[in-house]
N, C-alpha and C positions, 0 to 999 in steps of 0.2 A: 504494500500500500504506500503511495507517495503522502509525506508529508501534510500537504495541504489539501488530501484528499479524505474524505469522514462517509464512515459506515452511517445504512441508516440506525444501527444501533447509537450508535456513537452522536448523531442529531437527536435519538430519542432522551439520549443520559442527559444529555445537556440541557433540553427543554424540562425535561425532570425536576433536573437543580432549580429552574427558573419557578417552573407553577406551583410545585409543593409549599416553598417559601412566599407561595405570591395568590396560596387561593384566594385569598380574599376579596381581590377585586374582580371572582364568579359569583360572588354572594354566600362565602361560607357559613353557614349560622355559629363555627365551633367556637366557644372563649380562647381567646389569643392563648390564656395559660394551657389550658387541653393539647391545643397543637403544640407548643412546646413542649409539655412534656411526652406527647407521642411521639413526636418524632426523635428527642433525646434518649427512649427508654428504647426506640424500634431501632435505631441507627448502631447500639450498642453491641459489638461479635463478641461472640460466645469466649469466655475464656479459655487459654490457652488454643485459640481457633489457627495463632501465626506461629512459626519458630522463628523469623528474623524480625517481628516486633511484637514489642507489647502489645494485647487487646486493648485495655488501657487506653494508650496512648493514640493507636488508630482509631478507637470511639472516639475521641478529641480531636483527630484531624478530620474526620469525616462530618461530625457537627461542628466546624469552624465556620461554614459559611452562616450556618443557620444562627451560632452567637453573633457574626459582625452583623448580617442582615439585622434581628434582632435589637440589636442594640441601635441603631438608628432611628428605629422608630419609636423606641423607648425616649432616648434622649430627647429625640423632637417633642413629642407629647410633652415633657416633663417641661422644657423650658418654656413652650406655650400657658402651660399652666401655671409656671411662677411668675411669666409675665402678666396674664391676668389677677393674680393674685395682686402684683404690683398696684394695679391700677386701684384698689379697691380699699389698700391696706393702710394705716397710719401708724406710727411706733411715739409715743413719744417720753421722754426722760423728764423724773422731777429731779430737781437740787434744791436746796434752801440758798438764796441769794439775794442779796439788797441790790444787785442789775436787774433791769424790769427788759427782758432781750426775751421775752417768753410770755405766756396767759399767766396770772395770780391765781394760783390753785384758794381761792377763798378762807375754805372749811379749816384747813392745813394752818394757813400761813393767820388766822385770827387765833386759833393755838398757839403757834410759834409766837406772837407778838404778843400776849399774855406772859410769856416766859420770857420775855427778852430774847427772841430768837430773830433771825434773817425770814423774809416771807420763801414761802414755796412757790417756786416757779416751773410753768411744763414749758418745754420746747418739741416740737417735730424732729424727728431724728430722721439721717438719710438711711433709710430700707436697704438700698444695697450694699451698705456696709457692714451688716448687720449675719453672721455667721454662714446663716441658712442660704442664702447667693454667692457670700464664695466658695459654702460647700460645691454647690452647683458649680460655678466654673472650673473649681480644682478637678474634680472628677471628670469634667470634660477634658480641660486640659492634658488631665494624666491617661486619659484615652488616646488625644492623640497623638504624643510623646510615643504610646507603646504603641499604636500603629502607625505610625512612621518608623521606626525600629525593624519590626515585623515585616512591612513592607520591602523594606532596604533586603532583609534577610531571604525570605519569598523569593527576591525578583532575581535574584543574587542563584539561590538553591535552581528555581527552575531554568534560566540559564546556562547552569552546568551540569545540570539531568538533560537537556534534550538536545548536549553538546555531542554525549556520549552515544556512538553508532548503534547499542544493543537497547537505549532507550526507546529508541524510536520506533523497535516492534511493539514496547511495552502498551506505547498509546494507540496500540488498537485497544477493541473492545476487550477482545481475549487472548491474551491478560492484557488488561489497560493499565498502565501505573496512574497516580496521583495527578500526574501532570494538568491533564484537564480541570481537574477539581480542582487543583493549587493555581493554576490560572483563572479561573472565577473566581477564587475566594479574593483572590491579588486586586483584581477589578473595583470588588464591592469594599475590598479597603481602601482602595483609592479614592472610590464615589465617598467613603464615607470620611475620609482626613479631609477633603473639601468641604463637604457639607457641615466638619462640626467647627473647621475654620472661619467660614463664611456666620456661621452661629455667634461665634465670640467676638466677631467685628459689629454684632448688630447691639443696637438696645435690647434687651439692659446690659448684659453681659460686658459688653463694653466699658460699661461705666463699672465693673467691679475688677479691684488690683486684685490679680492674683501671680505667683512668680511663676515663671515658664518652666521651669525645672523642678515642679512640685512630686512630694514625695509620699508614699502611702502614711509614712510616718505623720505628716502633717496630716494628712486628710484623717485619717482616725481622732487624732485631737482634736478635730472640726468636730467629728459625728459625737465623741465623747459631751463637747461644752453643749451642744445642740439637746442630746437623752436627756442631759440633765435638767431641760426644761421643764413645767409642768403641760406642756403642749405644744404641739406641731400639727401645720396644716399636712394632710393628705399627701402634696406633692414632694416635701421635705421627705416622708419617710421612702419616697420612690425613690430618689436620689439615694439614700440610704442604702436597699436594697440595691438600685445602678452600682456605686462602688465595688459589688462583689460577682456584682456579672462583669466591667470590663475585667476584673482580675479573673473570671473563666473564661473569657473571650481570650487573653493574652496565653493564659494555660494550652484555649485551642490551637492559634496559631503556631506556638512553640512544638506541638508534636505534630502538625501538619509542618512547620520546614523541617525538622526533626527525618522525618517519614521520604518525602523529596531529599533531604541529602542521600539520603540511603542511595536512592536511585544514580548519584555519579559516583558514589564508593566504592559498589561493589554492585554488579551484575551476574550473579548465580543461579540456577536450576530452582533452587531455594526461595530466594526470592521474586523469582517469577512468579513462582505459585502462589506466594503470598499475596503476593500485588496483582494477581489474577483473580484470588478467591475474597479480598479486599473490594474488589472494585463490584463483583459479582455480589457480594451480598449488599455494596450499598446498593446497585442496580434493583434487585431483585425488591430490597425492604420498600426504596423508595418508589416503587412501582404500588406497592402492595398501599404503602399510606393514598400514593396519591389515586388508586381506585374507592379506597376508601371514602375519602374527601368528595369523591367524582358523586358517589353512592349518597351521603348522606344531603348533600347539596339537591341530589335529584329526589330523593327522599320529601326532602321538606317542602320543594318546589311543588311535587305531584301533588300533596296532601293540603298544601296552602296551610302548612302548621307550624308548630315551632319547639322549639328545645325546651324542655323545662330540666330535665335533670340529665347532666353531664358522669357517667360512669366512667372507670379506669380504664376502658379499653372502649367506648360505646357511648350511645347517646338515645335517650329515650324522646321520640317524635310526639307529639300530641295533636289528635287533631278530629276536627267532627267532634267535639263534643263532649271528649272524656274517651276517646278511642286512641291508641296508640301502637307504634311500630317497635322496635329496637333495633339498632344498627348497632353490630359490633367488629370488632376487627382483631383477628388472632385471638377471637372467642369460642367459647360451642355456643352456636345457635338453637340452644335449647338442648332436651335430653336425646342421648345418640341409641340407637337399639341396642348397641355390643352392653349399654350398661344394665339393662333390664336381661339381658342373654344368659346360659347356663353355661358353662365350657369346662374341660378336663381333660390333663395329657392321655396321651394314649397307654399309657402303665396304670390309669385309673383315678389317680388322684385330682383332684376336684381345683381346679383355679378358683381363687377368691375374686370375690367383686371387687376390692382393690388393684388386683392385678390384673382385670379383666377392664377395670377405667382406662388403664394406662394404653390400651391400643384402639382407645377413641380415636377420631381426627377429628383436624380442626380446621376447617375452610379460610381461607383468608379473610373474608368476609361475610359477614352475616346477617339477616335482616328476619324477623319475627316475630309474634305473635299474632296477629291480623290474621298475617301470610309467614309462607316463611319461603328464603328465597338464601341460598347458598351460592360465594362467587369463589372462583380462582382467579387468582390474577399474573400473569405468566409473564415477566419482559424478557422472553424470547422469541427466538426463531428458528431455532432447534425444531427439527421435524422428530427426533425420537424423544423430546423433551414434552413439545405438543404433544405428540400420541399420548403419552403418558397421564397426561395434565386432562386431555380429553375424557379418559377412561375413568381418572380421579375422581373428575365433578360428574361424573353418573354415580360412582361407587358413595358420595357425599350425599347425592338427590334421596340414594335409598338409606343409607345408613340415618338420617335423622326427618326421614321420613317429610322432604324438600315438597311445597308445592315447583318449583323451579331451578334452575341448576343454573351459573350462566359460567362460561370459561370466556375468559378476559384475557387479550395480549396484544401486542401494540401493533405485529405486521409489518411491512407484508413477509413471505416468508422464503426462505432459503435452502438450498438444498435437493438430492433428487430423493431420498428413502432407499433405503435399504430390503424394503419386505412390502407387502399387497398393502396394512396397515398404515404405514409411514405414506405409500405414494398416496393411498385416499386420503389421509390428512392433510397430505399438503395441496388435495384439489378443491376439498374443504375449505380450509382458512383462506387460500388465496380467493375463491367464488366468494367467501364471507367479506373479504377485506375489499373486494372491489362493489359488491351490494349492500355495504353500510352493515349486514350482519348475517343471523343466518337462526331460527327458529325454530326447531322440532317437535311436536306435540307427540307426544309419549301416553302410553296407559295412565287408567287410573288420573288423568286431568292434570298430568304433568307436564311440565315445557323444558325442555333444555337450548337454549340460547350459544351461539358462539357468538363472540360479542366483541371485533377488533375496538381498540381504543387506544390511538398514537397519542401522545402525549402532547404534541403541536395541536392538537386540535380541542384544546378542553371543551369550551362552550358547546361544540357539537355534541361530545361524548357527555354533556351534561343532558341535553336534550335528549339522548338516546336512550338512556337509562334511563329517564321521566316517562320515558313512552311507557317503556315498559311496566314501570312499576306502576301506572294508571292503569294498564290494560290487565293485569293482577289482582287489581282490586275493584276492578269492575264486575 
């Protein structure tokens, strides 16, 4: 593959990074925290998954886009909200003084002048001298001290990863190294050392000193005098909170260059694989959230309902009246047959229902009670990977007893098969990918769905899944 040439896998990964971090402007209902923590807990490889890097550290370069993204939006909200606080707020100081530079606190100062004292006087204090705004701009600042740093090291690491002759296979799909990923994340620190520069040039920010070279050390003494208040507004404690996401944001980037060095160190057998099975499960998880998101969007849209209760993996739909849906992800969509089943090796002995849970499956996605509707969601183009996947989401329809099945993959597909199976799948998918889908009505008032859905294409794939799930519940 030449350089400047990209698999359509490799245009799917990328669009990937863009929409997951960017559903919101399809009309996501999820709370900004849900998606956050999903995607931080889903992004997370199994430990001990690498030999030439820590799990650890890979879950940190691989959520690095999603802290820098993240915290942009964080910080803009927050300083909109101190600016308005600005506008609304007055601070002012007493002292006892015979200069009248201030109002005559009355009550006070006919006390004081009974005792021979000086009157009390109030003055207006200026606001943005006042702890809680240079907290605000320390924390920016020291954002973006570390990402100019980080950047410098990035631009630095991927330059001499894609210097290197054997890198260059790595940025295919399979095995892709980091490079990609480290090149977006590189971008969105860039968009973001501008945007929070351009912030501290503006009002108010402006008007508060703070030194360029500020240190965690100081900013803590900030938050310390700040606690010790008897009260803070709302956006103060956000700030609060922002100081230990940029220091996990700094965490991230440091094992994503961490991870890109590797890449002009050493190029082995070893870590290929690593950096193939690295890139393969971000692919893979971030496909799976982002059908998810595609799901529960279209979910809410069919129903004209809305979220009331956000669960650890799921989101409970309301709607009509007191009627609802569930939408889970990397859940069981309700109870599976194998747990109500009887089973026993063949020497006689009896398996427990304990051990007889454990060879449930679990659909990627899940949608039930009303209906119930089981999804796979495949980013491949593997024709013995499809067949596979195909076989799965029938074996899913019956095991938890699915009104529908649907197998999700982004297309179109590759490859000639190897066996009668493989070739009809791949005339399958491809007829599905060029017809927008493909529909089976099965016994028993069941459907099973092939269901292409490229990741360039959200809004449609939001639409497509609305079809359906109207047509479900009709």
């Amino acid at each position: 593959m030449k350089s400047n040439s990209k698999s359509i896998l490799e245009e799917y990964l990328e669009a990937l990074y863009r929409e997951v971090l960017g559903f919101y402007k399809y009309g996501l209902p999820l709370p900004k925290k849900a998606v956050e923590n999903l995607i931080t807990s889903m992004l997370r490889p199994p430990k001990r998954f690498f030999k030439s890097f820590d799990s650890e550290e890979v879950a940190k370069a691989i959520s690095a886009r999603n802290s820098v993204k993240g915290l942009l939006g964080d910080l803009l909200r927050v300083v909109d909200e101190a600016h308005r606080y600005l506008v609304t707020k007055r601070s002012f100081e007493f002292e006892e003084s015979w200069s009248l530079k201030g109002a005559i606190v009355w009550p006070s100062t006919i006390r004081n002048i009974l005792s021979f004292k000086s009157p009390v006087i109030a003055t207006c204090t200026r606001v943005l001298s006042e702890p809680e705004y240079v907290l605000l701009k320390s924390v920016i600042m020291k954002a973006v001290n570390i990402l100019s740093s980080c950047e410098k090291e990035l631009s630095n690491a991927i330059e001499k990863a894609v210097s290197v002759v054997n890198v260059e296979a790595l940025r295919s799909l399979a095995p892709k190294g980091f490079v990609t990923l480290a090149s977006y994340v590189l971008n969105e620190i860039r968009l973001l050392i501008n945007e929070l520069r351009d912030l501290v040039e503006e009002y108010p920010l402006k008007f508060v000193h703070v030194a360029k070279d500020i240190d965690w050390t100081t900013i803590d003494k900030l938050i310390k005098v700040i606690k010790a208040k008897p009260w803070r507004p709302k956006w103060v404690e956000e700030v609060i909170v922002l100081r230990y996401k940029v220091e996990e944001a700094e965490h991230s980037l440091r094992s994503l260059v961490n991870v890109v060095e590797v890449l002009h160190k050493r190029v082995d057998k070893v870590l290929t694989r690593d950096v193939s099975s690295a890139v393969r499960f971000l692919a893979f998880r971030l496909y799976e959230v982002y059908t998810y998101m595609v799901t529960v969007t279209a979910v809410v849209n069919a129903l004209e309902g809305s979220i009331a209760d956000v669960l650890k993996r799921g989101v409970r739909v309301y709607y009509d009246y007191g009627k609802s849906l569930i939408v889970v992800y990397g859940r069981k969509p309700g109870a599976s047959i194998i747990e109500s089943s009887q089973a026993k090796w063949l020497s006689g002995e009896t398996i427990s229902r304990e051990e007889l849970a454990k060879l449930t499956g679990r659909p990627d996605v899940g949608v039930y009670n009303e209906i119930k509707i089981i999804i796979e969601a495949k980013f491949s183009n593997s024709l013995p990977y499809l067949t596979q996947a195909r076989f799965k989401t029938l074996a899913y329809l019956y095991e938890y007893n699915a009104n529908t099945g649907i197998l999700v993959y982004p297309g179109p597909i590759t490859g000639k098969g190897i066996d009668y199976e493989e070739q009809n799948t791949k005339k399958l998918l491809r007829k599905a990918f060029r017809e927008g889908g493909l529909e089976v009505r099965l016994s028993e008032d069941k459907k099973l769905y092939i269901l292409p859905l490229p990741p360039t294409q959200t809004q449609n794939n939001i639409e497509k899944m609305q079809k359906i799930i109207k047509v479900l519940l009709s």
